[in-house]
RODO-2510 file (C-alpha; in nm, 4 decimals, decimal comma):
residues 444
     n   res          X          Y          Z
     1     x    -5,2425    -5,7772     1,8147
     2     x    -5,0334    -5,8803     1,5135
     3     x    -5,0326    -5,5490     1,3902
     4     x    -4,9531    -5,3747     1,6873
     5     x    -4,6482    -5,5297     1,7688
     6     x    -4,5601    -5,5316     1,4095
     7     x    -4,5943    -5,1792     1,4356
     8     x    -4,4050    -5,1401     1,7042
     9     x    -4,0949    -5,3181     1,6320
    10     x    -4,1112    -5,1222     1,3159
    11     x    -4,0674    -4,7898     1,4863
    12     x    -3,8020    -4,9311     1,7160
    13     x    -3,6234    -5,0274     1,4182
    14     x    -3,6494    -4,6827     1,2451
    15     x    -3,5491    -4,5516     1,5841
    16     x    -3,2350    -4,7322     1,6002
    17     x    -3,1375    -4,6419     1,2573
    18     x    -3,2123    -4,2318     1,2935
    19     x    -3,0059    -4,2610     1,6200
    20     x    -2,6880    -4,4491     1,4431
    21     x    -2,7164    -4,2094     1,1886
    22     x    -2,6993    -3,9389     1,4524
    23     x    -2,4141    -4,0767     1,5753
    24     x    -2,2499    -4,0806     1,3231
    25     x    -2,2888    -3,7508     1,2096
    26     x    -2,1621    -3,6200     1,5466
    27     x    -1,8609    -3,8313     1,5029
    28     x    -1,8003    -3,6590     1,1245
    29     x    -1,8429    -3,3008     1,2911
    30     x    -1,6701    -3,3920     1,6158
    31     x    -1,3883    -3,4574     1,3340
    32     x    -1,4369    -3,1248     1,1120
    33     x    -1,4316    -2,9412     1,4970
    34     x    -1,0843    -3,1332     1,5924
    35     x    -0,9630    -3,0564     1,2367
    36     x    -0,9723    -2,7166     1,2492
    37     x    -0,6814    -2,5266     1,3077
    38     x    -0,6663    -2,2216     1,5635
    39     x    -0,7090    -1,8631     1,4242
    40     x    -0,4192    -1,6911     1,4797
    41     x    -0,3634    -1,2946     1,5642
    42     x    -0,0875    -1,3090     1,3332
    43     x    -0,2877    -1,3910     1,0407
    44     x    -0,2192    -1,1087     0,7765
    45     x    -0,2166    -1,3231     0,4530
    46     x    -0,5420    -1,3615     0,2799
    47     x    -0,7762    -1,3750    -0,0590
    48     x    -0,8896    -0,9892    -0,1619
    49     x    -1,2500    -0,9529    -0,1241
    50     x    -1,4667    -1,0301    -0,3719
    51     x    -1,6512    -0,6891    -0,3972
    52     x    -1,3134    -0,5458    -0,3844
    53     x    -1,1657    -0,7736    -0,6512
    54     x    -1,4793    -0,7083    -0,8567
    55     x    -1,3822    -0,3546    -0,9397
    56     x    -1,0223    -0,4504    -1,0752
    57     x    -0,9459    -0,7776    -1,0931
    58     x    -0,6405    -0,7543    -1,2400
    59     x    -0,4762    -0,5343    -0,9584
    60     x    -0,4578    -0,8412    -0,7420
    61     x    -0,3531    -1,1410    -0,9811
    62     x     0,0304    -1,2050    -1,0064
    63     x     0,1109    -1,2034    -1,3858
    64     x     0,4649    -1,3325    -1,3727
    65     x     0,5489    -1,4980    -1,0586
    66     x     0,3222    -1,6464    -0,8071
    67     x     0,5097    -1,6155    -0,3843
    68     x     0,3721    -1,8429    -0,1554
    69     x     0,0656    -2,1004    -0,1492
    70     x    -0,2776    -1,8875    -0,2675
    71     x    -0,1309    -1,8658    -0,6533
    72     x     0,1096    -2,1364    -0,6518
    73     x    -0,1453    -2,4187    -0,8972
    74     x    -0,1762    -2,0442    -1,1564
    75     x    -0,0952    -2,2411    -1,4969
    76     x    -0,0260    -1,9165    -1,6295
    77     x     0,2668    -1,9029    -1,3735
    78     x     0,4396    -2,2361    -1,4204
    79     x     0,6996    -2,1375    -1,6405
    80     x     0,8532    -1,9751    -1,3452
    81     x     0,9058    -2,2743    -1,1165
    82     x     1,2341    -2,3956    -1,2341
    83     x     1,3699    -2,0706    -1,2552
    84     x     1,2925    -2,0333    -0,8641
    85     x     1,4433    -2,3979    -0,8399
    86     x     1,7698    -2,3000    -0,9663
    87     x     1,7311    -1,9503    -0,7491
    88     x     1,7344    -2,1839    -0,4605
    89     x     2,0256    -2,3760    -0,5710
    90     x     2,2278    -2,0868    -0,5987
    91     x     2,0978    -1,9548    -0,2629
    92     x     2,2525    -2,2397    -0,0973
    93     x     2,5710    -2,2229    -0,2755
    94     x     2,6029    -1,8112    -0,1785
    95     x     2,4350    -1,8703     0,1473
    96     x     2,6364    -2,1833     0,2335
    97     x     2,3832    -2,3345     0,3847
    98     x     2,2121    -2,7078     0,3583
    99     x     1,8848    -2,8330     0,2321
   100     x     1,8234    -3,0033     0,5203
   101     x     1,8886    -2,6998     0,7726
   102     x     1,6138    -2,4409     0,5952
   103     x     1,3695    -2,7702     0,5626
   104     x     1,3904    -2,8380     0,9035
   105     x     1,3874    -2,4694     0,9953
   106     x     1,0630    -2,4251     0,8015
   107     x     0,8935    -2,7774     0,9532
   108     x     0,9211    -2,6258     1,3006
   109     x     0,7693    -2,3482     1,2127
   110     x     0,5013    -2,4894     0,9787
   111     x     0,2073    -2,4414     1,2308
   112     x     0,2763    -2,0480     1,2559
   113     x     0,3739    -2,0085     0,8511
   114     x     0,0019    -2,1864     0,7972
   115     x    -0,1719    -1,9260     1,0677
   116     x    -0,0074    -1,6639     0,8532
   117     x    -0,2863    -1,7114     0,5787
   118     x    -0,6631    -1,6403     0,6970
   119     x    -0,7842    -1,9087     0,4448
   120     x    -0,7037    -2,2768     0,4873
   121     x    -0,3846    -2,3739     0,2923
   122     x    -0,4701    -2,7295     0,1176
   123     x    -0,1397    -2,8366     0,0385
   124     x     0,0185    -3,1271     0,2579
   125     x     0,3263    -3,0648     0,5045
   126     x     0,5743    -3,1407     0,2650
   127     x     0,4300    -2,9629    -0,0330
   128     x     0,3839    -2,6609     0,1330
   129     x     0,7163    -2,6435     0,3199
   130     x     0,8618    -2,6749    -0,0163
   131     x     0,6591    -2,3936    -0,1881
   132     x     0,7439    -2,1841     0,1250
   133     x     1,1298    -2,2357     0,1125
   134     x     1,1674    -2,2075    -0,2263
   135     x     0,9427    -1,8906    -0,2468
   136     x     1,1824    -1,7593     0,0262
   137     x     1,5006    -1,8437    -0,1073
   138     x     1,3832    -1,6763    -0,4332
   139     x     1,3574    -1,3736    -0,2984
   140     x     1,6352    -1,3584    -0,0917
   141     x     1,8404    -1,4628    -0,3754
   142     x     1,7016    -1,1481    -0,5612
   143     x     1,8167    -0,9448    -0,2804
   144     x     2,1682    -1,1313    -0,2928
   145     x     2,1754    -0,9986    -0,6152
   146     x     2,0682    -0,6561    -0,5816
   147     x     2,3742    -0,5492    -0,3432
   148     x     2,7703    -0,4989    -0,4067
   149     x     2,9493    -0,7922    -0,2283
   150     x     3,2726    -0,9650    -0,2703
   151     x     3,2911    -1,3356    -0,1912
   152     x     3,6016    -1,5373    -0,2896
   153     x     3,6955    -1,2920    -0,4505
   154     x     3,4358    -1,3259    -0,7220
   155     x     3,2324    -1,0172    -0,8888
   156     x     2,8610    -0,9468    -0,7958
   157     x     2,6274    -1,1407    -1,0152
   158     x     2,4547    -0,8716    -1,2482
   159     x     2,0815    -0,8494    -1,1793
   160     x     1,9587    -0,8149    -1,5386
   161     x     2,1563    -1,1896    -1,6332
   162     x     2,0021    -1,4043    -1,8791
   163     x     1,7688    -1,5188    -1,6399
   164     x     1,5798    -1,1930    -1,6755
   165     x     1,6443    -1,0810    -2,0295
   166     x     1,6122    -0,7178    -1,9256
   167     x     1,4861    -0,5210    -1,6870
   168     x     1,1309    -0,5039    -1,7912
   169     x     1,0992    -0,8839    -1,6316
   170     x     1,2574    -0,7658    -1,3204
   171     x     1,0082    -0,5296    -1,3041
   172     x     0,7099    -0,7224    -1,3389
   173     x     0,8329    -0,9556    -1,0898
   174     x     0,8343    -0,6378    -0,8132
   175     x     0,4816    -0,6121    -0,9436
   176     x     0,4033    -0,9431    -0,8314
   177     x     0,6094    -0,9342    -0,5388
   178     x     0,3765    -0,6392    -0,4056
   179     x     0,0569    -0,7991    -0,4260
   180     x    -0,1630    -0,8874    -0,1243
   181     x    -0,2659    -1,2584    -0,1998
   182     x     0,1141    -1,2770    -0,2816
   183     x     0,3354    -1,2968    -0,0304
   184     x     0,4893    -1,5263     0,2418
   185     x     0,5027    -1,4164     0,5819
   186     x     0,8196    -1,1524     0,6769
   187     x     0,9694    -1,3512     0,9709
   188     x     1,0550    -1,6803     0,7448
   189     x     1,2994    -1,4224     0,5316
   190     x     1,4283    -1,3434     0,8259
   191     x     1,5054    -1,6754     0,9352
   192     x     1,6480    -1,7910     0,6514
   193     x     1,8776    -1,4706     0,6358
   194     x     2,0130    -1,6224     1,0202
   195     x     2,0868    -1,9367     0,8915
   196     x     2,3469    -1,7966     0,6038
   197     x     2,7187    -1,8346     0,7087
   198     x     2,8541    -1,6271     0,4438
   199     x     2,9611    -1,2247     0,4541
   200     x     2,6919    -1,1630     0,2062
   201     x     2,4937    -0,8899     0,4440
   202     x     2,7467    -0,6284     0,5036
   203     x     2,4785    -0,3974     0,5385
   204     x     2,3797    -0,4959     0,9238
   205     x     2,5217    -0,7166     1,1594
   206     x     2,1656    -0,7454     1,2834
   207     x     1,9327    -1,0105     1,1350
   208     x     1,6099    -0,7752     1,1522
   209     x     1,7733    -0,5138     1,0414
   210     x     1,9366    -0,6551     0,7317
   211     x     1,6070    -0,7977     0,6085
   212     x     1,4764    -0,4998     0,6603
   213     x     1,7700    -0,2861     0,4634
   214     x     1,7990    -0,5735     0,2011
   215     x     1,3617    -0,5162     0,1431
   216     x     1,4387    -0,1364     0,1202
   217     x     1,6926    -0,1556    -0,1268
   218     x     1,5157    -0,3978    -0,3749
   219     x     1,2175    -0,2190    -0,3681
   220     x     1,3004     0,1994    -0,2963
   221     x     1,2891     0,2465    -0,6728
   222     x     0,9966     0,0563    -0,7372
   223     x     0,8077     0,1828    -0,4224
   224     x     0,9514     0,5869    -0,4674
   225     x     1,1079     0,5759    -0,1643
   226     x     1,3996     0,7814    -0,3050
   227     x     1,3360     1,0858    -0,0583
   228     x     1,4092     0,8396     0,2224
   229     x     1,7133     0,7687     0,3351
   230     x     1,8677     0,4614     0,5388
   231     x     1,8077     0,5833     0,8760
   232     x     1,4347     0,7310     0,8265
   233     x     1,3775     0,3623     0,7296
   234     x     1,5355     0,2192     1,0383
   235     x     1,3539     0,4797     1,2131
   236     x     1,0277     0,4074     1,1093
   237     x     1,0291     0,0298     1,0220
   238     x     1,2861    -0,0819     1,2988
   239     x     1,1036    -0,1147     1,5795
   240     x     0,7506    -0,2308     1,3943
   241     x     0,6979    -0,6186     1,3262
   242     x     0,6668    -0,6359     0,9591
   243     x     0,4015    -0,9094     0,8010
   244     x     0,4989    -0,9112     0,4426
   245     x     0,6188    -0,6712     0,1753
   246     x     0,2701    -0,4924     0,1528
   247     x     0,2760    -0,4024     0,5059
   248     x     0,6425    -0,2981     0,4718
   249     x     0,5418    -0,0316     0,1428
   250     x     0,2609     0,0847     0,3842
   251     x     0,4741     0,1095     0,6809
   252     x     0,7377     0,3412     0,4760
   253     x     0,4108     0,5453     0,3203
   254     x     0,2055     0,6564     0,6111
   255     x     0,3377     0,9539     0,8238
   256     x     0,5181     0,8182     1,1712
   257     x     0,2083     1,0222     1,3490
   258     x    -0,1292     1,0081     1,2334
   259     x    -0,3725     1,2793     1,2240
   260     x    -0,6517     1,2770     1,4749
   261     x    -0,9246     1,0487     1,3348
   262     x    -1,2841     1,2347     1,3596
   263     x    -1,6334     1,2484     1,2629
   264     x    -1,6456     1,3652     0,9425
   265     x    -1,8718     1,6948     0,9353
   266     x    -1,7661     1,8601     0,6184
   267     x    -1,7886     1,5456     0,3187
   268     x    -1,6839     1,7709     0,0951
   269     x    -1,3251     1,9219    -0,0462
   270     x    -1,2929     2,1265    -0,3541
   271     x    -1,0859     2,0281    -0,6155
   272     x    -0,7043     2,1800    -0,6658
   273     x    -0,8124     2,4779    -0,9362
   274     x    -1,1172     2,5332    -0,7038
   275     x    -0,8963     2,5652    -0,4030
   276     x    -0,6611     2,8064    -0,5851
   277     x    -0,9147     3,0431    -0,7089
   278     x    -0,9806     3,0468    -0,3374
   279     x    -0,6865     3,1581    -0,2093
   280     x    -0,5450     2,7961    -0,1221
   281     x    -0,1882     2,7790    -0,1667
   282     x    -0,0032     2,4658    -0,2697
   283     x     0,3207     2,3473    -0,1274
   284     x     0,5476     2,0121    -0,1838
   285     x     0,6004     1,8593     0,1800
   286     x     0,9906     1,7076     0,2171
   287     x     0,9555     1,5345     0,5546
   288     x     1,0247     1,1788     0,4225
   289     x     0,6716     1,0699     0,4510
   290     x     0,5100     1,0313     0,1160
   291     x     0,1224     1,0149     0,1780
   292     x     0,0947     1,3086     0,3686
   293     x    -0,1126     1,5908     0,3888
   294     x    -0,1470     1,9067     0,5952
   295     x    -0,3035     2,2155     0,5628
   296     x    -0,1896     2,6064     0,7848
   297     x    -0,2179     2,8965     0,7538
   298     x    -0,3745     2,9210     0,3698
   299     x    -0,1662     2,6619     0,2510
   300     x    -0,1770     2,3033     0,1383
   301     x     0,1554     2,1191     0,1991
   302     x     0,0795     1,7620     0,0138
   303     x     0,4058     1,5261     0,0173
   304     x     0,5095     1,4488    -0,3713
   305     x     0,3404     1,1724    -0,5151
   306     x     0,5103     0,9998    -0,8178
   307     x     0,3182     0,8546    -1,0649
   308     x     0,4173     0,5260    -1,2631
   309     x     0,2197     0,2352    -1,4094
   310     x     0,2289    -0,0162    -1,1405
   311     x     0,1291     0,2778    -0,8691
   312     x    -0,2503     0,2302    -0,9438
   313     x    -0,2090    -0,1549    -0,8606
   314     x    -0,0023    -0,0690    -0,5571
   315     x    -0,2719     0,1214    -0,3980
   316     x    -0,5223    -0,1035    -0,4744
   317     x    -0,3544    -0,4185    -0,2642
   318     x    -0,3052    -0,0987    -0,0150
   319     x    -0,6318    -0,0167     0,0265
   320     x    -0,7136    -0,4278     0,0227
   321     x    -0,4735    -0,4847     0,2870
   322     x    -0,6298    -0,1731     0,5079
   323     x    -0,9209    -0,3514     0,4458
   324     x    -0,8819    -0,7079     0,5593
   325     x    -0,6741    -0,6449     0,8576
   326     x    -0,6148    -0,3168     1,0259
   327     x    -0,8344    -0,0568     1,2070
   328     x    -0,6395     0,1933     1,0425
   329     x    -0,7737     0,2865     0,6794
   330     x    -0,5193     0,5854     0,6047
   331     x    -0,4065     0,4998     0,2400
   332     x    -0,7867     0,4303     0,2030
   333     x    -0,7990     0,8018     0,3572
   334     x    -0,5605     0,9271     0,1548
   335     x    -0,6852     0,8292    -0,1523
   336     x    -1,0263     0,9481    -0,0894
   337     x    -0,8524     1,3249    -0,0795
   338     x    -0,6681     1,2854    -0,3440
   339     x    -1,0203     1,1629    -0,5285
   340     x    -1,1713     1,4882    -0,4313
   341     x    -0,8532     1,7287    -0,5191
   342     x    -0,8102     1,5848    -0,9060
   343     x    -1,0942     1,6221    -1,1016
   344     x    -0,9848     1,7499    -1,4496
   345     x    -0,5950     1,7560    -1,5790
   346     x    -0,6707     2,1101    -1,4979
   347     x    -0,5993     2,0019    -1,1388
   348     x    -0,3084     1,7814    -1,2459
   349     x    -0,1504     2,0626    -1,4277
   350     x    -0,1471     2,2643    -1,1432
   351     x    -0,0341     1,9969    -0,8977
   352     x     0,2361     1,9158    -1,1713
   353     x     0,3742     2,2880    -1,1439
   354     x     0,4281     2,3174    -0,7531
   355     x     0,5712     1,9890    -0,7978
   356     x     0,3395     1,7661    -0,5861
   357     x     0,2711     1,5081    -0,8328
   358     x     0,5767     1,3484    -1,0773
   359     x     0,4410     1,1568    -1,3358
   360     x     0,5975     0,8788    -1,5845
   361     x     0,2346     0,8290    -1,7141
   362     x     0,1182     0,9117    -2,1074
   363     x    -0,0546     1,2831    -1,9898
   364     x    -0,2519     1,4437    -1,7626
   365     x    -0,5349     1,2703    -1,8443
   366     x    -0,4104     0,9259    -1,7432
   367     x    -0,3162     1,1366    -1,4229
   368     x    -0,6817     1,1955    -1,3871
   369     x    -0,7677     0,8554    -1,5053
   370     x    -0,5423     0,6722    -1,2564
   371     x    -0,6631     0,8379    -0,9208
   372     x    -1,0521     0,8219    -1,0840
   373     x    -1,0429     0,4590    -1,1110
   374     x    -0,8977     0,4177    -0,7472
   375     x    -1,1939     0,5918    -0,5793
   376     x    -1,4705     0,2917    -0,6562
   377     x    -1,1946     0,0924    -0,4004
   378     x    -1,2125     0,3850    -0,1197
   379     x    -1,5053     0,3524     0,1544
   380     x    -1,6251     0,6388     0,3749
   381     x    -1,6130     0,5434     0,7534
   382     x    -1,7627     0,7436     0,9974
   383     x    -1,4191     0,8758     1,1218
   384     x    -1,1689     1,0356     0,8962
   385     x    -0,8454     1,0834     0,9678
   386     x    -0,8595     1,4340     0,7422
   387     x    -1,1682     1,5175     0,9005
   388     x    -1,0261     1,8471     1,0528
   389     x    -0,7978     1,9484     0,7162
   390     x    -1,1301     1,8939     0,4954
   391     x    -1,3647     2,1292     0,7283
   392     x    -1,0040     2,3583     0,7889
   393     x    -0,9795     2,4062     0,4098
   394     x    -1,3581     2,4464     0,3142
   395     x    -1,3847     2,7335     0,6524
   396     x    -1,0619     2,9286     0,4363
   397     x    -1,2004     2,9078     0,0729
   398     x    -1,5594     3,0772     0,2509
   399     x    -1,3686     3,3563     0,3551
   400     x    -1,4016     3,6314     0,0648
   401     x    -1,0957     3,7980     0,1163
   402     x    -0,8961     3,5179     0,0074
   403     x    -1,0487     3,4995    -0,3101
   404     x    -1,0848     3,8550    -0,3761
   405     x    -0,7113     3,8995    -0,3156
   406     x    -0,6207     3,6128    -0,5675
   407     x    -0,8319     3,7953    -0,8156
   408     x    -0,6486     4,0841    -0,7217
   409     x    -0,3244     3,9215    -0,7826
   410     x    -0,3556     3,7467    -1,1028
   411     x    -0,5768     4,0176    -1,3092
   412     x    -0,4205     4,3516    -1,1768
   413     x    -0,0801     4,2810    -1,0319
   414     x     0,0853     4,0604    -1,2881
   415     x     0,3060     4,3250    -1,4107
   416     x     0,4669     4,6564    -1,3175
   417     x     0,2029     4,8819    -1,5681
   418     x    -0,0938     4,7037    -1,3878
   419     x     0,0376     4,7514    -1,0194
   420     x     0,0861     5,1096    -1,1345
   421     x    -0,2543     5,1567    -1,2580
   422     x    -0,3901     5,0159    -0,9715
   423     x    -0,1986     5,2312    -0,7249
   424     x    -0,3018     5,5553    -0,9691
   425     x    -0,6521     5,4218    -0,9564
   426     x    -0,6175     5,4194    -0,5800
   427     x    -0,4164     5,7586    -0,5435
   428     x    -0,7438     5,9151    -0,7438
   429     x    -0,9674     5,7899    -0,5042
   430     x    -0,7783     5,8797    -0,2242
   431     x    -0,7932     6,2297    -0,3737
   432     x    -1,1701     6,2320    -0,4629
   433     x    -1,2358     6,1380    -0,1410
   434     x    -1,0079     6,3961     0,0081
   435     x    -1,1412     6,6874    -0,1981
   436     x    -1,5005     6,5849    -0,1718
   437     x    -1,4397     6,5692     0,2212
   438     x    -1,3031     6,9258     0,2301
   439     x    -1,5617     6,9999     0,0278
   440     x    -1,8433     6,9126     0,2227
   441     x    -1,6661     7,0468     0,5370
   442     x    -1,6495     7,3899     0,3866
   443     x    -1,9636     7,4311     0,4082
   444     x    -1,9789     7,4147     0,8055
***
């Protein structure tokens, strides 16, 4: 009997502790669940994926300067900090506006700024207001600087000061400035901008819009956007809600209407030399929107595409950004065309002559190079949005009269002896025929 009840009250026991320890562990999740915050719609911010990242690392890791919270503990990007301290001094002075105004702008707003990233920011409230508003004033002190103004009476600060030591610095800063993990969210710039009290914008009395314009200017050189002029930019980007600066580049790149997006039934599209020997024809576009691509009529109208070093890196936060948060994969589209036209500098060379493709890189090879190591990035969804050029272009180059006329064109008809040998050659036919047919009938 001792036993028994010794047994017993030896199980109760154990009991009672597996049921505090339950308890407790509900309590610690119950926690976690309160802690979480709320996914947001809005969320457009977030860390490249790893197979993405995989294939080029260094297309998505800010070398110079690191904007917002995901690369803001980078050692490699401390030496920048002060420099955007002193940015933010002098964006207060110019802006004539207080500290305490942006801070407590940016604290009523800290719940939406943190939904703005898809991964959980770790920094506390006041850390990561202050990464946040002196991220922001950076940049809109780099816009400050990038347009003519005259304020008490004093001269417009030259972009390339000491601060930069050239342009090259400048320019790696844009690099940065364009990366996905990289950015804070749109809407805080534009806040800011509303809170200045100076006549620093002359360039709208609009709030949007001058973010918007200031964006464009800073970055139409960097981004190529030289073809487009002030009003295709209010035209396009006005009306759109704009996340960041990658979503503005891809807002100014894709076409204002896109191409119906179908099953893809031919996977295939011959490269540019291919095409030509074909009978393809090649055409620049000039409508103002620079990824696009249309094919009528025998000929291939592809907008120009210029060529630098940071354009690889560019498409690959692109492509990322198509990726993590939108339905619509056109660059990712694009890109997978312009993978299947350029195989060989042969088909850079000829894209080079009818001007579709300006390039500052070292040769045609790099060309090739560049657009080669893009197409590991580019996936293959069921639905294409150049699903009907690809099987439009591949039913023309079938046809053999298209190529037999091109053959026609470059190997008899280059110059005035060959067109008249080939219209003698023809006229001796004709008469063959003729005499042979008279012939024949002469006999009936």
């Amino acid at each position: 009997m001792g036993d028994a009840v010794y047994k017993t009250e030896g199980f109760n026991h154990i009991t009672v502790d597996v049921q505090i320890l339950s308890n407790s562990l509900v309590k610690s999740l119950e926690e976690k669940l309160d802690s979480l915050s709320t996914l947001s719609t809005k969320c457009r911010i977030c860390r490249v994926p790893v197979r993405l990242r995989e294939q080029n690392e260094k297309a998505f890791t800010p070398r110079e300067v690191s904007i917002g919270p995901l690369h803001h503990n980078n050692g490699n990007l401390k030496h920048m900090q002060q420099h955007k301290l002193r940015f933010l001094k002098h964006f207060l002075s110019r802006a004539k506006v207080k500290l305490h105004d942006c801070v407590q702008l940016l604290k009523k707003k800290e719940v939406h700024l943190r939904n703005c990233y898809a991964d959980p920011i770790e920094f506390d409230s006041d850390k990561f207001i202050e990464i946040v508003l002196v991220d922001s004033a950076f940049i809109l002190e780099l816009f400050f600087r990038n347009i003519p103004y005259k304020n008490n009476n004093q001269v417009q600060d030259h972009l390339y000061d000491h601060f930069f030591g050239g342009p090259w610095k400048l320019c790696f800063i844009m690099n940065d400035m364009l990366l996905l993990e990289n950015q804070v969210p749109f809407f805080i710039i534009e806040d800011l901008l509303s809170l200045t009290k100076s006549n620093i914008i002359p360039i709208k009395n609009n709030v949007r819009l001058s973010a918007i314009m200031l964006t464009y200017e800073f970055f139409k050189k960097k981004l190529n956007l030289l073809d487009m002029d002030n009003f295709i930019i209010e035209e396009k980007v006005g009306e759109l809600q704009i996340q960041h600066f990658v979503d503005f580049a891809r807002i100014c790149y894709v076409p204002r209407e896109f191409p119906c997006k179908n099953k893809l039934k031919c996977s295939s599209m011959p490269r540019a030399t291919k095409l030509r020997e074909a009978g393809v024809k090649f055409k620049v576009m000039n409508n103002g929107n620079p990824f696009d691509i249309r094919f009528k009529d025998g000929v291939l109208e592809i907008s120009r595409l210029r060529l630098k070093d940071a354009t690889e890196i560019l498409l690959w936060n692109l492509i990322a950004y198509e990726r993590c948060h939108l339905h619509d994969n056109y660059v990712n589209d694009y890109v997978f065309i312009l993978d299947r036209l350029i195989e060989t500098t042969g088909d850079v060379e000829l894209l080079m002559h009818y001007g579709i493709i300006e390039s500052k890189l070292s040769g045609t090879q790099e060309v090739a190079s560049t657009i080669k190591r893009l197409s590991p990035g580019t996936t293959m969804a069921r639905r294409f949005y150049f699903s009907d050029l690809c099987e439009k272009v591949d039913d023309y180059s079938r046809v053999p009269w298209h190529k037999w006329r091109v053959t026609l064109k470059q190997d008899y008809l280059k110059n005035p002896w060959a067109v008249i040998s080939v219209v003698a050659a023809i006229s001796l036919l004709l008469l063959t025929f003729v005499q042979t047919f008279y012939t024949i009938m002469s006999y009936y």
